[in-house]
Each structure stands twice: as C-alpha cells, then as structure tokens.
MDTraj code that builds the backbone (N, CA, C; nanometers):
import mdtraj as md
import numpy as np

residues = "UNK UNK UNK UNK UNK UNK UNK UNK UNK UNK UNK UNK UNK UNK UNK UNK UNK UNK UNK UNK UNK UNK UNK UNK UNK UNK UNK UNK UNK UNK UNK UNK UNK UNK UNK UNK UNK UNK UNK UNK UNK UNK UNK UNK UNK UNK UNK UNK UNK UNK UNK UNK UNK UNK UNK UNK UNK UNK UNK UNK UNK UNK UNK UNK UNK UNK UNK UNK UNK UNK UNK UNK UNK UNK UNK UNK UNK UNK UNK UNK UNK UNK UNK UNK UNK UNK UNK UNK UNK UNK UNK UNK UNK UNK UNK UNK UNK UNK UNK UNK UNK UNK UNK UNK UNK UNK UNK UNK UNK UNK UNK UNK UNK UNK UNK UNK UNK UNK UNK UNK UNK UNK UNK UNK UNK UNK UNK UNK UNK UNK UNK UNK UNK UNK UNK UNK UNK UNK UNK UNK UNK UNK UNK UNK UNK UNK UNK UNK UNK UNK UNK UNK UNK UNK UNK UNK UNK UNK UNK UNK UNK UNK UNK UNK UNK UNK UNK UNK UNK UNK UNK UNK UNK UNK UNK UNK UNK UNK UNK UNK UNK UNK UNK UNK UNK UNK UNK UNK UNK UNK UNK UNK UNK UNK UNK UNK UNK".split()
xyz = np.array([
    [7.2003, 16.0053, 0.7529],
    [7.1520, 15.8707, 0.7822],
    [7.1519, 15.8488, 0.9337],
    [7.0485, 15.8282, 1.0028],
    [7.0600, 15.8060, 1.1317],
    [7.0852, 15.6458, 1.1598],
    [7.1399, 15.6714, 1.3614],
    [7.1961, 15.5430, 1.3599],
    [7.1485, 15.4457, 1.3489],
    [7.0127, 15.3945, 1.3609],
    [6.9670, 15.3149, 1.3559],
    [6.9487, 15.2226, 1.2007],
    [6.9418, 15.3348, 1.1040],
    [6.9503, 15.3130, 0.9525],
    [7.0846, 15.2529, 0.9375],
    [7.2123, 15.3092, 1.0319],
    [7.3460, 15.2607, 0.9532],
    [7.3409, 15.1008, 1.0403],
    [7.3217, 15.1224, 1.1765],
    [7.2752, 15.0140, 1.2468],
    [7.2724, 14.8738, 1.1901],
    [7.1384, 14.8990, 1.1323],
    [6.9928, 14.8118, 1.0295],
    [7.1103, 14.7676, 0.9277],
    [7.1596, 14.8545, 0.8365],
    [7.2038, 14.8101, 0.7024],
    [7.3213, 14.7136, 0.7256],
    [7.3927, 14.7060, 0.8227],
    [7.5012, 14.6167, 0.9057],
    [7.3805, 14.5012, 0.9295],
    [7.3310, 14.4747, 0.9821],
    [7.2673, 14.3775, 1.0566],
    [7.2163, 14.3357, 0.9385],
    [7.1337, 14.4009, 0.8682],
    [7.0484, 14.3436, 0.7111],
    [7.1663, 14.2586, 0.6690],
    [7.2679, 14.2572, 0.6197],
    [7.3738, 14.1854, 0.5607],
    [7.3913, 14.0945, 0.6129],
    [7.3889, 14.0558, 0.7245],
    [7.4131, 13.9612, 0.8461],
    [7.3159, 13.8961, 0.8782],
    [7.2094, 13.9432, 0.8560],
    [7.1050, 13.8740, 0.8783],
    [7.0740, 13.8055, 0.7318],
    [7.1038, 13.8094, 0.6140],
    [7.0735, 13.7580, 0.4979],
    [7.1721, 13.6452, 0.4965],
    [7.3084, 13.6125, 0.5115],
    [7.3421, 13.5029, 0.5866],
    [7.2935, 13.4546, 0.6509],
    [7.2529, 13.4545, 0.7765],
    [7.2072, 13.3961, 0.8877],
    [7.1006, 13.3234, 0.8239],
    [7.0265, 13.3713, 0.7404],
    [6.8679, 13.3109, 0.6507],
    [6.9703, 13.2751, 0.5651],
    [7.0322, 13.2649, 0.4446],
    [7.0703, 13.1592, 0.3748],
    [7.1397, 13.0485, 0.4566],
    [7.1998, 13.0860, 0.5610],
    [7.2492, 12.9362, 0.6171],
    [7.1650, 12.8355, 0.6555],
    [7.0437, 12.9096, 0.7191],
    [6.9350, 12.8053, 0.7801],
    [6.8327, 12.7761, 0.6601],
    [6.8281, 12.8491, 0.5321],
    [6.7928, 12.7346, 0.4341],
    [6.8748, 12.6619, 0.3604],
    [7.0130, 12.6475, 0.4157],
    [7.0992, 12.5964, 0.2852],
    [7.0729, 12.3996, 0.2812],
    [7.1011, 12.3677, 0.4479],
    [7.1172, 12.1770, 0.4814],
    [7.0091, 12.1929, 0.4206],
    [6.8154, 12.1761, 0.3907],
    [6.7252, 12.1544, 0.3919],
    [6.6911, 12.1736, 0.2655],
    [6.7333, 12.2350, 0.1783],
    [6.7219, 12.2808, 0.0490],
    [6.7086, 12.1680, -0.0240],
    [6.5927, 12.1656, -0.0853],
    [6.6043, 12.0159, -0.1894],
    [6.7126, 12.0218, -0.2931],
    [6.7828, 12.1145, -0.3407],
    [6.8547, 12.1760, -0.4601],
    [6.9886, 12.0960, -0.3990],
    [7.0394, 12.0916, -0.2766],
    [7.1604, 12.1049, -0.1750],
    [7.1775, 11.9694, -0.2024],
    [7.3174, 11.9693, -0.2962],
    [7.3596, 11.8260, -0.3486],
    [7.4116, 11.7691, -0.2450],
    [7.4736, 11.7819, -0.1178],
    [7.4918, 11.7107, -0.0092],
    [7.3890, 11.6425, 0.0128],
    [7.2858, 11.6941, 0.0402],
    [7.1058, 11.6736, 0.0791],
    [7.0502, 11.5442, 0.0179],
    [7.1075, 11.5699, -0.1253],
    [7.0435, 11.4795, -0.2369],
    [7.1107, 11.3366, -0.2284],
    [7.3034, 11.3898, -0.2188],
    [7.3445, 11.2890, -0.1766],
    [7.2994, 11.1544, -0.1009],
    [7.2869, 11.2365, 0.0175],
    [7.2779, 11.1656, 0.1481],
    [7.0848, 11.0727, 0.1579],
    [7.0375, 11.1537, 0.0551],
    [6.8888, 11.0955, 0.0531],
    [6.8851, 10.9580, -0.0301],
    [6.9878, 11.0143, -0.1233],
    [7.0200, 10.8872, -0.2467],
    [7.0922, 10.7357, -0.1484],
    [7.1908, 10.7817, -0.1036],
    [7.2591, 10.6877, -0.0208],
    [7.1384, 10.6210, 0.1124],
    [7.0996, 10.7376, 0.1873],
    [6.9573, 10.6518, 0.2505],
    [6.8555, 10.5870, 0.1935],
    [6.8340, 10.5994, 0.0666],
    [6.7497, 10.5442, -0.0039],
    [6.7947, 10.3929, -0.0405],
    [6.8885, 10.3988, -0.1111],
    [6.9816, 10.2643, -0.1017],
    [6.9722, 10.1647, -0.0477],
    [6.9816, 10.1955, 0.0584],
    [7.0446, 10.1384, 0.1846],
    [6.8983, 10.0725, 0.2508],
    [6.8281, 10.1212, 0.2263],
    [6.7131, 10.0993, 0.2905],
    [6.6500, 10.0364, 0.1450],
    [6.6636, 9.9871, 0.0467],
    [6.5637, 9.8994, -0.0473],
    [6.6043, 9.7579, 0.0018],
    [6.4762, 9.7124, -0.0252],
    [6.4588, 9.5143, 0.0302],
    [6.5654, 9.4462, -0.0750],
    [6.5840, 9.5267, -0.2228],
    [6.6756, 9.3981, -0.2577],
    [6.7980, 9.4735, -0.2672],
    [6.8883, 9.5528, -0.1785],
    [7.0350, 9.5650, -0.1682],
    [7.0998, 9.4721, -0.0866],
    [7.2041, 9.3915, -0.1599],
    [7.2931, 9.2954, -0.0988],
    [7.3948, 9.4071, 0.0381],
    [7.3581, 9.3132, 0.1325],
    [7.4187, 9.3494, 0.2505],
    [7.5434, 9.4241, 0.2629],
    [7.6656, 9.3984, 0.2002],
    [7.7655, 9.4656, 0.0955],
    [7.7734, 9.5873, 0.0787],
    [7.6752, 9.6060, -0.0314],
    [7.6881, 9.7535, -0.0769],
    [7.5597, 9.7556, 0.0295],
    [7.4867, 9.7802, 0.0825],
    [7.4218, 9.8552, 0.1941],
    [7.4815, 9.8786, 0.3141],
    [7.5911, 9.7998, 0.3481],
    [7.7002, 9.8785, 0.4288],
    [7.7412, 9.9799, 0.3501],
    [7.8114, 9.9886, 0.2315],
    [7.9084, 10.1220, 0.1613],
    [7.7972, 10.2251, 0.1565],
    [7.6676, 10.2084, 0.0794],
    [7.5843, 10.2689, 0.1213],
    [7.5539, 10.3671, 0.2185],
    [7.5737, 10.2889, 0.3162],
    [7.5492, 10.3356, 0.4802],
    [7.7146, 10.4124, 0.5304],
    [7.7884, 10.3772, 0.4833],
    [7.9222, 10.4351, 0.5012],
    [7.8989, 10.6095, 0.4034],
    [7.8646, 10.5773, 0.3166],
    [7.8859, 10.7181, 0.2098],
    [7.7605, 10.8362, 0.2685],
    [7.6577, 10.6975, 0.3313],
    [7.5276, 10.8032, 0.4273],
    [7.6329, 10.8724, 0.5053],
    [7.6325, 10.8670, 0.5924],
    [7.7411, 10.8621, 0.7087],
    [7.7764, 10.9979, 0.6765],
    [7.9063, 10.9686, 0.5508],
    [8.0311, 11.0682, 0.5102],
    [7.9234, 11.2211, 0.4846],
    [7.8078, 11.1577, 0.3826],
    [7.7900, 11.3015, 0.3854],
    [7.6693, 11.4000, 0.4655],
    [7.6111, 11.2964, 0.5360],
    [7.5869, 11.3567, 0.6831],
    [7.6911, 11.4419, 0.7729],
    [7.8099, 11.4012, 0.7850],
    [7.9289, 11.4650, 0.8377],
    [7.9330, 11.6339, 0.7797],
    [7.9022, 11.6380, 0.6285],
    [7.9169, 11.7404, 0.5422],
    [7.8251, 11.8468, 0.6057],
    [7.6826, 11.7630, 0.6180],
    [7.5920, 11.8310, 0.6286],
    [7.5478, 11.9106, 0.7950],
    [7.6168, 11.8053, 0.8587],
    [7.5915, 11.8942, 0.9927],
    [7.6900, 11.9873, 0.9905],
    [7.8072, 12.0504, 0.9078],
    [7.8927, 12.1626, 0.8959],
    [7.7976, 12.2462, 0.8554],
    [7.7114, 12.2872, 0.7560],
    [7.6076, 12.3216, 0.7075],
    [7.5244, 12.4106, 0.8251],
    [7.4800, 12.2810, 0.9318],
    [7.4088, 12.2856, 1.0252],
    [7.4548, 12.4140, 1.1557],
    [7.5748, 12.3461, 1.1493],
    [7.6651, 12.4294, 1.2632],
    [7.6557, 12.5893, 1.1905],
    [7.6861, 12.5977, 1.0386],
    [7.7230, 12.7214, 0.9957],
    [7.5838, 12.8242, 1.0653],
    [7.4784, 12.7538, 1.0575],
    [7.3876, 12.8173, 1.0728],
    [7.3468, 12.9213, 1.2476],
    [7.4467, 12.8148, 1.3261],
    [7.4864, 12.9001, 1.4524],
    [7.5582, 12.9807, 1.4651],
    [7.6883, 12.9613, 1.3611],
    [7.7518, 13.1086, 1.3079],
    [7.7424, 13.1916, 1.2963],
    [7.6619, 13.2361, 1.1653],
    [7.5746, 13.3056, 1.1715],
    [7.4748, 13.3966, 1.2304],
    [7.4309, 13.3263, 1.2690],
    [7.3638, 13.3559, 1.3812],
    [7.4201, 13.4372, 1.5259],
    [7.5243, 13.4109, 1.5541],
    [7.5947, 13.4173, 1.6418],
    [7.6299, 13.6293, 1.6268],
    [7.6783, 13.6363, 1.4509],
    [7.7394, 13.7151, 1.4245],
    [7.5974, 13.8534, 1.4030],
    [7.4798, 13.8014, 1.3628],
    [7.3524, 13.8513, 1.2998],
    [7.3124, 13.9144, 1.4788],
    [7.2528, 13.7732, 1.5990],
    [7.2084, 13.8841, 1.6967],
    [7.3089, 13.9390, 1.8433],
    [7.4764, 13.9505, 1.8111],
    [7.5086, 14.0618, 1.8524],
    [7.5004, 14.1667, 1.7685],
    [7.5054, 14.1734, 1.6392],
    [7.4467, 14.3268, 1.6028],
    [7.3558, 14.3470, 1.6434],
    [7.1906, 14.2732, 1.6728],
    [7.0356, 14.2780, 1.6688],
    [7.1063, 14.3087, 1.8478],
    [7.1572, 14.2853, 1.9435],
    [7.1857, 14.2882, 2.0181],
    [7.2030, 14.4754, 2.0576],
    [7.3279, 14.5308, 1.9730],
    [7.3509, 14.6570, 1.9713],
    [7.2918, 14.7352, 1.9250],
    [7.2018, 14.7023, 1.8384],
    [7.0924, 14.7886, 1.7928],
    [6.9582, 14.8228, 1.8939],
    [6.9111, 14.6807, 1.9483],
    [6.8264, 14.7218, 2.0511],
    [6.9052, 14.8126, 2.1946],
    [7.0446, 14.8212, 2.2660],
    [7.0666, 14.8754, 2.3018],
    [7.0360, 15.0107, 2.2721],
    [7.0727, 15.0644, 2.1408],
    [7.1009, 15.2056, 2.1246],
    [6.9375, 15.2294, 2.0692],
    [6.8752, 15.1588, 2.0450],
    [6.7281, 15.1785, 2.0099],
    [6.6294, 15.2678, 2.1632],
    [6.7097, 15.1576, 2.2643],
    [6.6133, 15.1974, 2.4444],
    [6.6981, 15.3403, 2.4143],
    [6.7995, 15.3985, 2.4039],
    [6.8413, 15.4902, 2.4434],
    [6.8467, 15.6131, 2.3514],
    [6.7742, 15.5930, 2.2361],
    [6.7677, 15.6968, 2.1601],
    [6.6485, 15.7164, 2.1366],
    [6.6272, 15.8800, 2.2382],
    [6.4554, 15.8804, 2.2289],
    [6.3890, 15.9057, 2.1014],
    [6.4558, 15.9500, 2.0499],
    [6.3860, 15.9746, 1.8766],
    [6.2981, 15.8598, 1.7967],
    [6.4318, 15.7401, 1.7970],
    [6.3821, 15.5855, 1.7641],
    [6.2300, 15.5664, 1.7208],
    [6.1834, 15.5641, 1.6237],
    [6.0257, 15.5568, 1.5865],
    [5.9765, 15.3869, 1.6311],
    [5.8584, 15.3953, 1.6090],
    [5.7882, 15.2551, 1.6941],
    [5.8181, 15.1720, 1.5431],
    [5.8431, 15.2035, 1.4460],
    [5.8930, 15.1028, 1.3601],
    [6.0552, 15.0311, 1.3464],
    [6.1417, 15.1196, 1.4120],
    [6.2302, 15.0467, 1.4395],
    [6.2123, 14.9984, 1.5834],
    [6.1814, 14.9647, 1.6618],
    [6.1307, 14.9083, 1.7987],
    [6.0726, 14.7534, 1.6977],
    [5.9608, 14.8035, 1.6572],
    [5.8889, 14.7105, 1.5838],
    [6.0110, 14.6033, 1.4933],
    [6.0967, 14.6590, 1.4385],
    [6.1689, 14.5938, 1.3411],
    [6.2609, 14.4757, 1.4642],
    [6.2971, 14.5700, 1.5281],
    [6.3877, 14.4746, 1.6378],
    [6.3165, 14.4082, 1.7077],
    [6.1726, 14.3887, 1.7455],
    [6.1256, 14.2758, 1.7779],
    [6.0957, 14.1633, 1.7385],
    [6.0773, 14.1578, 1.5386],
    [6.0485, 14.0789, 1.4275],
    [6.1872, 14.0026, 1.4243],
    [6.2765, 14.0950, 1.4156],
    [6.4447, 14.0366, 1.3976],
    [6.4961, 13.9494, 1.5103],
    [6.4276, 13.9278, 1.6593],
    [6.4112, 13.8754, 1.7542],
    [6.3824, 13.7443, 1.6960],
    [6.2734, 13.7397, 1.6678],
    [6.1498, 13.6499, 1.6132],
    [6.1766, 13.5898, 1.5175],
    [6.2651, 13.6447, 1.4640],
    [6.3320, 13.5403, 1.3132],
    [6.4316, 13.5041, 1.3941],
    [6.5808, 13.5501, 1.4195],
    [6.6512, 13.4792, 1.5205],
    [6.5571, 13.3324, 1.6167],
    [6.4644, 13.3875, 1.6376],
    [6.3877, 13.2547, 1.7368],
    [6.3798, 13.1183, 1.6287],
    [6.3213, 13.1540, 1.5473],
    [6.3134, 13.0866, 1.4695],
    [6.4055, 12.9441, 1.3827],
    [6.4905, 13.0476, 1.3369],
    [6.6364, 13.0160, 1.2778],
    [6.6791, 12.9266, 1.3631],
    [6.6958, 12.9519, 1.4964],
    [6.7369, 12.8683, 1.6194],
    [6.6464, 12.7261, 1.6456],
    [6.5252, 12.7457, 1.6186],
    [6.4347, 12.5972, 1.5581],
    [6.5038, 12.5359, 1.4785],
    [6.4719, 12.6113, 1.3790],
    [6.5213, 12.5258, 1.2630],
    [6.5952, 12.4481, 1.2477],
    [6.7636, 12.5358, 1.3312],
    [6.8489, 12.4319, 1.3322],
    [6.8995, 12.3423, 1.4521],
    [6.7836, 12.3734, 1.5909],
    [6.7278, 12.2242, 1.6329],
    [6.6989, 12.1059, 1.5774],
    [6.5580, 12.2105, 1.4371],
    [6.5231, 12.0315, 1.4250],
    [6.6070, 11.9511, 1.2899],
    [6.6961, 12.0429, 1.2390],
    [6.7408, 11.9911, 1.1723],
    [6.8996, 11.9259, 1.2058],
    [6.9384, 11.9432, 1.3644],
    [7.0284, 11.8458, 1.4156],
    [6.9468, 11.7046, 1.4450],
    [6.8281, 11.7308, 1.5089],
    [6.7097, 11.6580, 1.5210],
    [6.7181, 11.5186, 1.4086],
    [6.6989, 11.5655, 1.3164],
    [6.6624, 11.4940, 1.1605],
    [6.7899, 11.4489, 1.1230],
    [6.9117, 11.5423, 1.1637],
    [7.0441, 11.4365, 1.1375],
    [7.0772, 11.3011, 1.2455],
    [7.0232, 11.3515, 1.3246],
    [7.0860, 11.2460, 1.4563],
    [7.0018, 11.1140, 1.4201],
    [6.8468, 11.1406, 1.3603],
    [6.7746, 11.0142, 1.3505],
    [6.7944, 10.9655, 1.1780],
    [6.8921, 11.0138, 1.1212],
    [6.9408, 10.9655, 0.9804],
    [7.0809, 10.9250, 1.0413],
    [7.1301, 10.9587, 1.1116],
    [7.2728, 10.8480, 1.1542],
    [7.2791, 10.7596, 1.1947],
    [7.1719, 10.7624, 1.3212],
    [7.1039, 10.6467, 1.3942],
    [7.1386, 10.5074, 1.3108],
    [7.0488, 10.5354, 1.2019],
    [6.9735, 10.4610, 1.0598],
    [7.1221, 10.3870, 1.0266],
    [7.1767, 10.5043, 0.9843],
    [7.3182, 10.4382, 0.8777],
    [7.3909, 10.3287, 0.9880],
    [7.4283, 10.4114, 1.0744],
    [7.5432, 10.3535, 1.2138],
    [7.4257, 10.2057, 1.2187],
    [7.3015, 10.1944, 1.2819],
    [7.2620, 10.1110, 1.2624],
    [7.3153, 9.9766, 1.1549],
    [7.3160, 10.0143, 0.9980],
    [7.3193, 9.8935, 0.9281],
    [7.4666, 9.8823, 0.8821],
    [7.5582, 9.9268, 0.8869],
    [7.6742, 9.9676, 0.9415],
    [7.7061, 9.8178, 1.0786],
    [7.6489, 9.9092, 1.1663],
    [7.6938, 9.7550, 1.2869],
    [7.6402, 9.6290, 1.2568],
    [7.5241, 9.6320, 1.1895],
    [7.4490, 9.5034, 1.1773],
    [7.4955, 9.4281, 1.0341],
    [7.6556, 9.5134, 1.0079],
    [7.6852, 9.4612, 0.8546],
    [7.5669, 9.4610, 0.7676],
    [7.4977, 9.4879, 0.7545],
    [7.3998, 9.5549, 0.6056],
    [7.2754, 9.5040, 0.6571],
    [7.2484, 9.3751, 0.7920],
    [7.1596, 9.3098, 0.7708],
    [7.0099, 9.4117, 0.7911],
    [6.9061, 9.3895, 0.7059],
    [6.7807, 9.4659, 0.8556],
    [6.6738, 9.3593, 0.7916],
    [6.6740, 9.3733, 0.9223],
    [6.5585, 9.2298, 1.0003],
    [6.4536, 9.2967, 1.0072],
    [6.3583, 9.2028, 0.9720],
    [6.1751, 9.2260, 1.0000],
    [6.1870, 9.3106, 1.1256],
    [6.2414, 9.2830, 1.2116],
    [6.2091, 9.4181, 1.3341],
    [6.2403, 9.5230, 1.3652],
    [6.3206, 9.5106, 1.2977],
    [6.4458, 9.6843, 1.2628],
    [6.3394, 9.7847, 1.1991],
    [6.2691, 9.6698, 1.0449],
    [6.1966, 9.7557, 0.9804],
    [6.0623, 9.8279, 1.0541],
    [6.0048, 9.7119, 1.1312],
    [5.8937, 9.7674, 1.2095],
    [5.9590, 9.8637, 1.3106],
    [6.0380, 9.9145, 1.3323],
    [6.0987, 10.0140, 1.4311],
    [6.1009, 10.1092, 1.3465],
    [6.1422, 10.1144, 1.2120],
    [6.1393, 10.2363, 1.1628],
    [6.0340, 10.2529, 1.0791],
    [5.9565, 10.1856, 1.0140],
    [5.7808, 10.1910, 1.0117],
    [5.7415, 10.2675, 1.1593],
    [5.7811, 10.2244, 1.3055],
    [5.6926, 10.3226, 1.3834],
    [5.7338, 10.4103, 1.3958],
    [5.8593, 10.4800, 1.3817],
    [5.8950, 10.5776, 1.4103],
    [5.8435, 10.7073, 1.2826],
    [5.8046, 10.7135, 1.1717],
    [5.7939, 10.6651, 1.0293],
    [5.6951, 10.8667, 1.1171],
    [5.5920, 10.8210, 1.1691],
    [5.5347, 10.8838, 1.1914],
    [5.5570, 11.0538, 1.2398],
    [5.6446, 10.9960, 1.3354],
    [5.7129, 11.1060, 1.4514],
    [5.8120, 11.1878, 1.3503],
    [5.9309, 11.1698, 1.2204],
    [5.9567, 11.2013, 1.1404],
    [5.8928, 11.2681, 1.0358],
    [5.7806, 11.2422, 1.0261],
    [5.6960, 11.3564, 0.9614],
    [5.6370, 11.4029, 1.0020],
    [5.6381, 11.4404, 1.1136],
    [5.5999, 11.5255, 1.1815],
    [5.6875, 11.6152, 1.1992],
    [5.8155, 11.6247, 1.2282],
    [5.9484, 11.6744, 1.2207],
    [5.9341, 11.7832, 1.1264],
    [5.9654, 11.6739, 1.0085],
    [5.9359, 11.7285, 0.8769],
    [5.8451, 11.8613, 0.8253],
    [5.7168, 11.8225, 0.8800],
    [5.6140, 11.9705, 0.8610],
    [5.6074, 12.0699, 0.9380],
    [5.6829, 12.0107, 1.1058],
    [5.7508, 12.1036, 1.2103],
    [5.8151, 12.2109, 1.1036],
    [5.8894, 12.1591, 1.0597],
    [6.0281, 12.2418, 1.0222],
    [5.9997, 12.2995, 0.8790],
    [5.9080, 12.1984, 0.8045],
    [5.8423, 12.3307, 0.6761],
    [5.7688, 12.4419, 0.6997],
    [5.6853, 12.4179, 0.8544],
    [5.6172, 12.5577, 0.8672],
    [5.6773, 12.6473, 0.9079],
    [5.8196, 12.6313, 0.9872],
    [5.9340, 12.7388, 1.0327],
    [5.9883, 12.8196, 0.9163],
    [6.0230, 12.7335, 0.8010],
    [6.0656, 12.8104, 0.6874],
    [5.9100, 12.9230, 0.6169],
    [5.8104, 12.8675, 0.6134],
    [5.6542, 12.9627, 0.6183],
    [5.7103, 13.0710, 0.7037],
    [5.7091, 13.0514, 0.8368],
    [5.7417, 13.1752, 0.9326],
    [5.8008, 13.2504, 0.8783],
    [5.9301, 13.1629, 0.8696],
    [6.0530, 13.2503, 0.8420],
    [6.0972, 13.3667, 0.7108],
    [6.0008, 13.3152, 0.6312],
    [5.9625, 13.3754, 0.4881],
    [5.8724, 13.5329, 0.5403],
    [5.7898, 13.4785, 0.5823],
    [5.6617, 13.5909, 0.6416],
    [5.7222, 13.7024, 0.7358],
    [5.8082, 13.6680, 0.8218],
    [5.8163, 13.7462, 0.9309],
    [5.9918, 13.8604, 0.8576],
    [6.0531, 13.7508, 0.7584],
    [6.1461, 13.8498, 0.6425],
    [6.0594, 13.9919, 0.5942],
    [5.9332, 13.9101, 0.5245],
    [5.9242, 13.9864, 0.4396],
    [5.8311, 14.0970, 0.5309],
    [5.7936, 14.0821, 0.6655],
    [5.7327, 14.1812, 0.7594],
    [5.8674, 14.2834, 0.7875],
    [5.9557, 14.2336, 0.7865],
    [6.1068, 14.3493, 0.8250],
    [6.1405, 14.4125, 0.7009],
    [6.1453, 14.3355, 0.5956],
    [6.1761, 14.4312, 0.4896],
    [6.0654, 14.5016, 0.4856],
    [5.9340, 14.4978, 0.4446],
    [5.8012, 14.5835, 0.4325],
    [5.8426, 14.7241, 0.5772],
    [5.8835, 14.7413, 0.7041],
    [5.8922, 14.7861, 0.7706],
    [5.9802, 14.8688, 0.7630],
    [6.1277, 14.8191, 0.7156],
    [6.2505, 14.9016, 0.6553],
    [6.2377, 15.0079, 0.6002],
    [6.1285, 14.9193, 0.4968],
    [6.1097, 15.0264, 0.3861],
    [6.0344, 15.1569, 0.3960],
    [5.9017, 15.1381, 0.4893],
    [5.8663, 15.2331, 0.5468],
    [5.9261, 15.3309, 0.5834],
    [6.0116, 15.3041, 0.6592],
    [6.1261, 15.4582, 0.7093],
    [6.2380, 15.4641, 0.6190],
    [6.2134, 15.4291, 0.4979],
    [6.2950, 15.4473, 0.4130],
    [6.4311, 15.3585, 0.3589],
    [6.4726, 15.2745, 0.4645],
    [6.5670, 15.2165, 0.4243],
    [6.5573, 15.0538, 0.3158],
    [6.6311, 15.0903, 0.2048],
    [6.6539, 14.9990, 0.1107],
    [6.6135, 14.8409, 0.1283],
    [6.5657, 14.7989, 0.0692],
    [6.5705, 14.6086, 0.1091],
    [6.6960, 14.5934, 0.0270],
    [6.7641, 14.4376, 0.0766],
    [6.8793, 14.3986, 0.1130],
    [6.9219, 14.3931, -0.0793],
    [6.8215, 14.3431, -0.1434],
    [6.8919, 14.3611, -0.3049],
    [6.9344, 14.5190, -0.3661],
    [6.8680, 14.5875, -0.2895],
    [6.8746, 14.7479, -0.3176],
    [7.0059, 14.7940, -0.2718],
    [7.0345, 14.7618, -0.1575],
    [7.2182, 14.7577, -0.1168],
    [7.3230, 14.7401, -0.1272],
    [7.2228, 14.5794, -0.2524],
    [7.4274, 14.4844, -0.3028],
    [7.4031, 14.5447, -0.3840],
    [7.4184, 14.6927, -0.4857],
    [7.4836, 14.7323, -0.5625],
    [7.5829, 14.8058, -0.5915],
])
top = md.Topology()
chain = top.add_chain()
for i, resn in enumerate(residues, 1):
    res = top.add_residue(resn, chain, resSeq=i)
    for name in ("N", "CA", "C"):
        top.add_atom(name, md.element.get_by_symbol(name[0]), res)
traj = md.Trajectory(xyz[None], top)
C-alpha cells in the first residue's frame, strides 16, 4: 500500500466527520433544528400572549445555545481533517511517483475544506440573526410592534438568500465528495463504506 493510499484512508475517516458535522445543525431531521424552528415559530404568531412568547423566546434561545455547539463541532473537525489534507499534500510535492490523481484528489479535498468553512460561516450567520429575533422579544417582554414586524418583513429577503447561499454549498459539497471518492477509486482505493468493515 503506498503512502499516499495509507495517507488518504486516515484523512477519508476524518474527512467523513468533518462532512457529517457540517450537515448535522442544518439537517431538517436535527431535533435541536426542529426545536428551535418550533419555538421561533411560536414566538413569532400574531395571537401568542406576550407571556408565553417570552418562554418561547427563552427555550429559542436555550436551544440555539445547543446548536451553535453543533456549529463549533464543525471547526473541529475540520481542524483535525486539513492537518492530515495538510501532510498529505506535503509528502505528495515530495514523492515523485505521486500520480496526477492524487495531486488531483488533494486539490478537491482543499475545495471541500473551502467549502465546509462556508457553510459554517453562514450558518453562524443564520444563528446570530435567529438570536437577534429571540433576545429581541425577550427585552421587549413578548411585545412586537407593527415596526419590529416591518423590520423583519425587510430583512425577510436577505435571509433567503442566506438560505439558498447555503443549500447550494451542500450541492457543492455533495458533488465535489462524490468527485474524490470517483478519483480514489480510480487508483484503487476503497470509498469510505468499503473501509468501515
């Protein structure tokens, strides 16, 4: 097995973390997620008594807290995924053998790292303007006023935009996987389900 294969199969593992962390906060499935949508939802209907749209806004809050752990994990990760991608391109410049598909692989694995690192921009992004929200009705004791709402009616926009920002990163991020595994495989080495056995 050459080094680059034992290399790869270290980093493949690490890198399949690194991609489940940065789809885990965003995941519609991700009962934190659901939580915290349920509780923003709440909180934000015209007929919740001021009351419970504070607790509301308190339980937003709590599991926003949850979810930027989530968020952070995803720098973890990350952290651990490109110093391997790190040592691999080292020993890649220096081993003249190295075929243009592992060159190739470590530039894709670059490129997903780039990525991943979006992602969980915009998804600190998307927490900071869902706390905003809560902390908002929270200070204002539950109230929201005709102008609050037109503030977040305009902002309404710029948020979905966010939003399809960050669905087309997961597109990328899907595409440019399945360009490294397709590449792996070429020189022979296993995709990542072929390994966990």
């Amino acid at each position: 097995m050459s080094l680059f294969t034992q290399e790869y199969l270290v980093y493949q593992g690490l890198a399949q973390e690194q991609e489940n962390a940065a789809y885990t906060p965003a995941a519609p499935n991700n009962p934190i997620r659901q939580e915290l949508n349920l509780a923003l939802s709440e909180a934000l209907q015209n007929d919740t008594k001021s009351a419970r749209r504070v607790v509301d806004a308190q339980q937003g809050l709590a599991f926003l807290a949850q979810l930027e752990k989530e968020v952070d994990a995803i720098g973890d990760t990350s952290e651990t995924a490109n110093t391997q991608l790190a040592k691999m391109q080292v020993n890649a410049v220096n081993d003249f053998s190295a075929s243009g598909a592992s060159t190739k692989i470590i530039e894709l694995a670059k490129q997903r790292s780039e990525i991943i690192e979006d992602i969980r921009g915009l998804s600190y992004r998307a927490d900071f303007e869902t706390e905003k929200i809560l902390n908002h009705i929270v200070d204002s004791n539950g109230v929201l006023t005709p102008e609050y709402i037109d503030v977040l009616n305009n902002e309404l926009p710029d948020v979905e935009t966010q939003f399809d920002k960050r669905a087309a990163l997961y597109t990328q991020l899907s595409a440019v996987s399945s360009q490294i595994d397709a590449l792996a495989s070429s020189i022979g080495i296993p995709a990542a389900s072929s390994t966990a056995q």
